[in-house]
C-alpha positions as protocol buffer text, in pm:
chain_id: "A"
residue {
  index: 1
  type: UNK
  ca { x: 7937 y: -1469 z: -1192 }
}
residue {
  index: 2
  type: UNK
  ca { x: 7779 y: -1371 z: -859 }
}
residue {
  index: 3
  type: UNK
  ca { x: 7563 y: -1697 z: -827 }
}
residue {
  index: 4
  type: UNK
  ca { x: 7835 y: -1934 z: -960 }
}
residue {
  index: 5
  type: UNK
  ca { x: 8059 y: -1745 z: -646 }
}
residue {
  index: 6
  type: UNK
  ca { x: 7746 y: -1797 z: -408 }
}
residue {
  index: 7
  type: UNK
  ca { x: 7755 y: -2215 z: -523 }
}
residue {
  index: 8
  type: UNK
  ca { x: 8084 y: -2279 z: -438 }
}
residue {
  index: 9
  type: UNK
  ca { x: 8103 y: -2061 z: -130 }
}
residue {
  index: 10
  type: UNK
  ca { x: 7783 y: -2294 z: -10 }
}
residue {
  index: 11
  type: UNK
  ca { x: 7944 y: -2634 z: -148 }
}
residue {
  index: 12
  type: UNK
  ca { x: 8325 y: -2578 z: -21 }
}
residue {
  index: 13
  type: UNK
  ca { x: 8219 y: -2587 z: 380 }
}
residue {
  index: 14
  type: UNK
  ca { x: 8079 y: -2973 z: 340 }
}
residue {
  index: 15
  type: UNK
  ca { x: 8344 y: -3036 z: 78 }
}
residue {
  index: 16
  type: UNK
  ca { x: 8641 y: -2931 z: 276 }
}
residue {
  index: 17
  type: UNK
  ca { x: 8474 y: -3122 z: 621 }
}
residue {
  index: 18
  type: UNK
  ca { x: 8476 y: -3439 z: 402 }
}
residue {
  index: 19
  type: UNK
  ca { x: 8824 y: -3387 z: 272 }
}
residue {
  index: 20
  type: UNK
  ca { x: 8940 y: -3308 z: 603 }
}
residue {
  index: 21
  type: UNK
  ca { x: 8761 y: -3608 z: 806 }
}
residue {
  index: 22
  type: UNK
  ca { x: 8945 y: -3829 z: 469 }
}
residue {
  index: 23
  type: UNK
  ca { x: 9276 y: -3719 z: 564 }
}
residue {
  index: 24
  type: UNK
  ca { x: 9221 y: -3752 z: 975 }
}
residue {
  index: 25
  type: UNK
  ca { x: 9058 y: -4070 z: 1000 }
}
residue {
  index: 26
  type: UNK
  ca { x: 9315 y: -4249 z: 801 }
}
residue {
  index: 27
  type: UNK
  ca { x: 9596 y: -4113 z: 1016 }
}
residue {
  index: 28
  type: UNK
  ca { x: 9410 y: -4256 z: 1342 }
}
residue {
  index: 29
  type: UNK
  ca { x: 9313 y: -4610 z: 1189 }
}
residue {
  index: 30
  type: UNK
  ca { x: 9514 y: -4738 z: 880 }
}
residue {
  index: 31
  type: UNK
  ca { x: 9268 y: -5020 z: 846 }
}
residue {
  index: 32
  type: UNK
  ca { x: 8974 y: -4723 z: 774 }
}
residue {
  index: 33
  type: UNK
  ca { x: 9227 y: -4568 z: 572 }
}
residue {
  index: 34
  type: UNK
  ca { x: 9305 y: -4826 z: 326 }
}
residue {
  index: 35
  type: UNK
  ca { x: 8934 y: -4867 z: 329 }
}
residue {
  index: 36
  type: UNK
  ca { x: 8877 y: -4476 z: 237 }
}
residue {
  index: 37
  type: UNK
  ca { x: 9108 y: -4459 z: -13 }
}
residue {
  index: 38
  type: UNK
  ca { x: 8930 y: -4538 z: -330 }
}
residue {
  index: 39
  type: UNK
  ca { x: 8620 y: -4351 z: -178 }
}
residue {
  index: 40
  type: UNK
  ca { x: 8848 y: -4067 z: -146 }
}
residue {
  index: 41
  type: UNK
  ca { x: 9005 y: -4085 z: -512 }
}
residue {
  index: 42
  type: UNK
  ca { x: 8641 y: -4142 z: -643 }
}
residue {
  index: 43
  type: UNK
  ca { x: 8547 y: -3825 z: -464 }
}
residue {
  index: 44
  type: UNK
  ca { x: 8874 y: -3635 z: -583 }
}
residue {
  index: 45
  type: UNK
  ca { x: 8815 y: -3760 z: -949 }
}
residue {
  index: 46
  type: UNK
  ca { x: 8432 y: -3641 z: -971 }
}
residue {
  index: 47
  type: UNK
  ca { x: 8525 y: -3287 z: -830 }
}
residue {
  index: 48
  type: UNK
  ca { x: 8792 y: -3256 z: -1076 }
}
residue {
  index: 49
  type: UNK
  ca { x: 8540 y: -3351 z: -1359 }
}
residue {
  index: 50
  type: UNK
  ca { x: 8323 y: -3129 z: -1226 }
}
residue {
  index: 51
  type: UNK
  ca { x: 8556 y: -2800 z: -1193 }
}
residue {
  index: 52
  type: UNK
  ca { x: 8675 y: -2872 z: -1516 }
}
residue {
  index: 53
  type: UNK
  ca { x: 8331 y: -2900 z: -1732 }
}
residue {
  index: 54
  type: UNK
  ca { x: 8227 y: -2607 z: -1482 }
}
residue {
  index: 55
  type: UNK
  ca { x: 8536 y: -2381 z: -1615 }
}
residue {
  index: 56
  type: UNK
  ca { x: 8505 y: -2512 z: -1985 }
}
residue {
  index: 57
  type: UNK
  ca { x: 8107 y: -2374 z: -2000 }
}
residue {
  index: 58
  type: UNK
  ca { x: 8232 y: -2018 z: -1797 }
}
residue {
  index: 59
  type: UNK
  ca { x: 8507 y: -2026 z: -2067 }
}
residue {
  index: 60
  type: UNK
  ca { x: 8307 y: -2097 z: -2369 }
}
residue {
  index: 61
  type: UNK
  ca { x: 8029 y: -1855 z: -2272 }
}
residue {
  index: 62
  type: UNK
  ca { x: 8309 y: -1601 z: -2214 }
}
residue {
  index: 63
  type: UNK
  ca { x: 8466 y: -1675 z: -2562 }
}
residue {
  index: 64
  type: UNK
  ca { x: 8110 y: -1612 z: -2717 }
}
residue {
  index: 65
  type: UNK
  ca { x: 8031 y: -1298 z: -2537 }
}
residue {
  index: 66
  type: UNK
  ca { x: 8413 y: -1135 z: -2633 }
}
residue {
  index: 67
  type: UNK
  ca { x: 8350 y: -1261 z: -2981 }
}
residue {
  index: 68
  type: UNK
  ca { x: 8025 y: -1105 z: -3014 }
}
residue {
  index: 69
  type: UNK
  ca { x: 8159 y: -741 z: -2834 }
}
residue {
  index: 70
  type: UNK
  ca { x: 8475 y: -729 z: -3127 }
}
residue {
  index: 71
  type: UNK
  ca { x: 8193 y: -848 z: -3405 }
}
residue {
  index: 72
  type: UNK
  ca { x: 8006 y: -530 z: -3300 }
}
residue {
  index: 73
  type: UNK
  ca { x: 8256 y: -307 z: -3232 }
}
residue {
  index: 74
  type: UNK
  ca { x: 8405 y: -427 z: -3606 }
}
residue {
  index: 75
  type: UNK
  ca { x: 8052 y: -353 z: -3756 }
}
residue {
  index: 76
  type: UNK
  ca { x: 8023 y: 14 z: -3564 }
}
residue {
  index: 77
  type: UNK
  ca { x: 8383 y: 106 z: -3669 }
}
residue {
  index: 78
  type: UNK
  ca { x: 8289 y: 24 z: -4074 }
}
residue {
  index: 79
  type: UNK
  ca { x: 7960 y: 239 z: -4054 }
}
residue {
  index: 80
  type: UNK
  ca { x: 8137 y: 507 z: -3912 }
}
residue {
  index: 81
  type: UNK
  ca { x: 8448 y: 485 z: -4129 }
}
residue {
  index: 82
  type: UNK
  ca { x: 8245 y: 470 z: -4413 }
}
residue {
  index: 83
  type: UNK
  ca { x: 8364 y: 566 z: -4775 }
}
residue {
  index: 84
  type: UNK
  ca { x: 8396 y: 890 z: -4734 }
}
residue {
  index: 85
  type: UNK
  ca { x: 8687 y: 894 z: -4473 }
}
residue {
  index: 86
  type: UNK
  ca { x: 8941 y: 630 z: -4623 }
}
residue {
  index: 87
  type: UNK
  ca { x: 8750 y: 277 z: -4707 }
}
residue {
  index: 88
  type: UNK
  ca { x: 8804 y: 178 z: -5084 }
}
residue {
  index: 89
  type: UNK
  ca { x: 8589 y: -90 z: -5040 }
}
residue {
  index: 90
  type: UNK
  ca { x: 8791 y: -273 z: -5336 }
}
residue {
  index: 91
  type: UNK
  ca { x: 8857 y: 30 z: -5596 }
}
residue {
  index: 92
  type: UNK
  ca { x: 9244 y: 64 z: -5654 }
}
residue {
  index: 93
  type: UNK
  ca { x: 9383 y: 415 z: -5659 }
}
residue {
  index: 94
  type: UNK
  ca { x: 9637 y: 501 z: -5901 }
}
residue {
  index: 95
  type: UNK
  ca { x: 9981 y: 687 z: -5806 }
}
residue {
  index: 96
  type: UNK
  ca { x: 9974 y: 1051 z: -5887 }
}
């Protein structure tokens, strides 16, 4: 998680000078600004495509590594449950 931090850390100080200069320049010539705009919505649209397949990979990795801890932990818990203490392992007891 450290080097995904360390990326965005390096990319936000260029990303948020561009935003910025986006919304100044528009405000001090509307004729640049009309100009900008569908530069700036392109730019908006590829970092939200972007963040979101980013967070989808973190996610699914995540989903993988949790489902691989509980198949484990399942699989410890069996062998140490074992017959003896409980498991019937598909053999009905009668009622006494």
């Amino acid at each position: 998680m450290a080097l995904f931090e360390d990326l965005m850390e390096e990319a936000l100080g260029p990303v948020a000078i561009g935003i910025g200069a986006l919304l100044v320049v528009p405000a001090l010539f509307p004729s640049v600004g009309r100009a900008l705009r569908p530069v700036a919505k392109g730019a908006i649209k590829t970092g939200i495509s972007v963040y979101e397949r980013t967070v989808a990979t973190i996610a699914e990795a995540t989903g993988d590594l949790v489902a691989e801890a509980r198949s484990e932990l399942e699989s410890e818990s069996h062998r140490v449950a074992g017959p003896e203490r409980g498991g019937t392992h598909g053999h009905a007891h009668a009622p006494t």
